[in-house]
N, C-alpha and C positions, 0 to 999 in steps of 0.2 A: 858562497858555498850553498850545493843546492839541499834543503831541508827532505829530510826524511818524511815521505808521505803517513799520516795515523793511521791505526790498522780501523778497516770499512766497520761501521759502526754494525752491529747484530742485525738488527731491524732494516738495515739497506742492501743486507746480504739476498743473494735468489731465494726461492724458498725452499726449492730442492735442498739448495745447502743446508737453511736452516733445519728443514726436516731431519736430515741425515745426521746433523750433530745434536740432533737435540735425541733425536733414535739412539743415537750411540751414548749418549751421557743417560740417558735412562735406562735402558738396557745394562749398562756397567754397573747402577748402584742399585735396581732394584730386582735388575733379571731380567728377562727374555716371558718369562710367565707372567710376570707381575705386569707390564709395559705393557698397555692402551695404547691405542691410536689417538683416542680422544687428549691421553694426558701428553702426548708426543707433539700432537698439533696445539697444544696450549703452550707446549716450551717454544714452539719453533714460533709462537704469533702468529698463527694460520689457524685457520677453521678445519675440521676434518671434512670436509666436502670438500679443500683445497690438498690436503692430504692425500686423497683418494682418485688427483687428478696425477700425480706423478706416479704411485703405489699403488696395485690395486688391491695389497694384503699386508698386513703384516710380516706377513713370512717372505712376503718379495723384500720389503723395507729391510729386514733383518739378514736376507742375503744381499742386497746393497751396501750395508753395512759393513759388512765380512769381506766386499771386493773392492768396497773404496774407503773405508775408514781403517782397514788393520793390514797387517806385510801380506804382501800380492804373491800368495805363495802356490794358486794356478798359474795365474801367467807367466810365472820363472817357466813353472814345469812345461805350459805349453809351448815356449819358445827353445827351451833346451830339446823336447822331443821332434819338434820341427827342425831342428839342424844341430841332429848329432854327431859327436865327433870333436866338435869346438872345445877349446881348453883342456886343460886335464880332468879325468874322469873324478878325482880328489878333488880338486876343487869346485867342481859343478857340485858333489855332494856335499861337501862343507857348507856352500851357500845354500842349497835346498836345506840342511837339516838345518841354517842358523834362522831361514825365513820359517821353515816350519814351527821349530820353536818359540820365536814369539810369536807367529799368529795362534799357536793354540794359547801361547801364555795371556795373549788380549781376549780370546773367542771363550775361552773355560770360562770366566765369570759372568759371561752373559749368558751361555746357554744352559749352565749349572741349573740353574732353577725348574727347567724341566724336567729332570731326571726325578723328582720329587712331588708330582703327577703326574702318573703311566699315562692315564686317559687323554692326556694334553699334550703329552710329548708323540703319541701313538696319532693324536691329530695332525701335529702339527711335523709329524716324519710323512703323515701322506699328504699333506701340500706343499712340503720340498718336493717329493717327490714329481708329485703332477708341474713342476716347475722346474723338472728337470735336476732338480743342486739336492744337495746334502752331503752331509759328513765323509760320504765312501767316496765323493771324488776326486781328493786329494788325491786317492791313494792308489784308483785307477790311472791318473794322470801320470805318479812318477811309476808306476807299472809300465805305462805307456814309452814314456822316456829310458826307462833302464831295456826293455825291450828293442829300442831303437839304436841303442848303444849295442846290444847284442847284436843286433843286425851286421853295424858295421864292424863287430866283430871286437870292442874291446870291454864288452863283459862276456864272461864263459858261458858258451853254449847251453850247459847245464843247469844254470843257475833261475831256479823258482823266482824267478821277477817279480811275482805277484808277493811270494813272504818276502822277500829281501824288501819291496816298497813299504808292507804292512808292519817291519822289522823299524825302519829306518823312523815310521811317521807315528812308529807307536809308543817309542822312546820319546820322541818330541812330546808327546799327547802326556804322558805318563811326567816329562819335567813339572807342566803346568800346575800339579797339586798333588805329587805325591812326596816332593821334599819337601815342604812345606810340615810333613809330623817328622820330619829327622831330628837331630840333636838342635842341627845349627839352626833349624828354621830357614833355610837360604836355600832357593832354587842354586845347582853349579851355573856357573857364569854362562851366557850363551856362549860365549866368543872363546871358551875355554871346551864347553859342551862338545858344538857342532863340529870342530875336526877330528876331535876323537872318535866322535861318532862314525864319521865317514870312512876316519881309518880302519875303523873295525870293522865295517859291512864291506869294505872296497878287499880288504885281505882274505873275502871270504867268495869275492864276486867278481873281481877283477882277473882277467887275463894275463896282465903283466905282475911280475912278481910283488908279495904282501911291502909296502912302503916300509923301511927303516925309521 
């Protein structure tokens, strides 16, 4: 019987890799404000001169992190607006709002910490910026997509794409830490969340009649 290979020791790992998870496990527990480069290349066993050869910021590091450590909730969008039409419109948006969902629910506690220094969050929105990324381009993207669905004609003519997208990803935004002071202390389930959701924006957005 052939023996299961052991998982690659840390230390043998690339150092990208290590970068990005050692990025990601600091960022989680101490925040997105608090998180060094210097203490990030000390988890990963690299030097930050090695650090600065894959990264050239922090805030690149931490959009790295958002596109390959948490649910890849651009690329759904830019592959659904690249060829719409495909599947039913309910269920393209069930799966957007269930990826959207967790990725805020993994992205809140890292980026939390900014919100709690203007000066640093105000820094650190204009080198997203100047890097092209930040928070609004979810929301252009499934813009982009429900727009392209109008195109071919099965969402209504009429329908504000821009709120219906701002609608859909602000709900998602809003699970990550606002049920959390409810009674139960329990976000609702995703898998119970996301088609609800869908059902509700799709019966207000859709062409074909509201889903039973």
């Amino acid at each position: 019987m052939q023996q299961k290979q052991a998982p690659e020791p840390v230390a043998q790992q690339p150092a990208r890799v290590r970068i990005l998870d050692a990025a990601h496990e600091l960022m989680l527990t101490v925040g997105l404000a608090r998180t060094t480069t210097k203490e990030i290349a000390k988890a990963a066993d690299c030097s930050e001169a090695a650090l600065y050869k894959y990264f050239a910021s922090k805030e690149e590091l931490f959009i790295r992190v958002l596109t390959e450590r948490l649910p890849r909730l651009t690329p759904l969008l830019r592959s659904l607006a690249a060829e719409p039409g495909q599947h039913s419109l309910e269920d393209n948006l069930t799966e957007i709002a269930r990826q959207a969902a967790l990725f805020y629910e993994q992205s809140f506690p890292i980026a939390a910490s900014l919100y709690a220094e203007t000066q640093l969050k105000r820094r650190h929105d204009e080198a997203l910026r100047q890097l092209g990324s930040g928070p609004h381009k979810p929301i252009e993207a499934l813009d982009a997509y429900l727009r392209a669905e109008q195109a071919v004609g099965r969402v209504r003519p009429d329908t504000d794409t821009f709120a219906a997208a701002s609608l859909l990803l602000g709900a998602c935004a809003q699970r990550a830490f606002a049920y959390e002071a409810a009674g139960t202390g329990v976000r609702p389930p995703v898998d119970e969340f996301a088609p609800r959701l869908a059902r509700t924006l799709l019966g207000g957005i859709s062409v074909a009649e509201a889903p039973s």
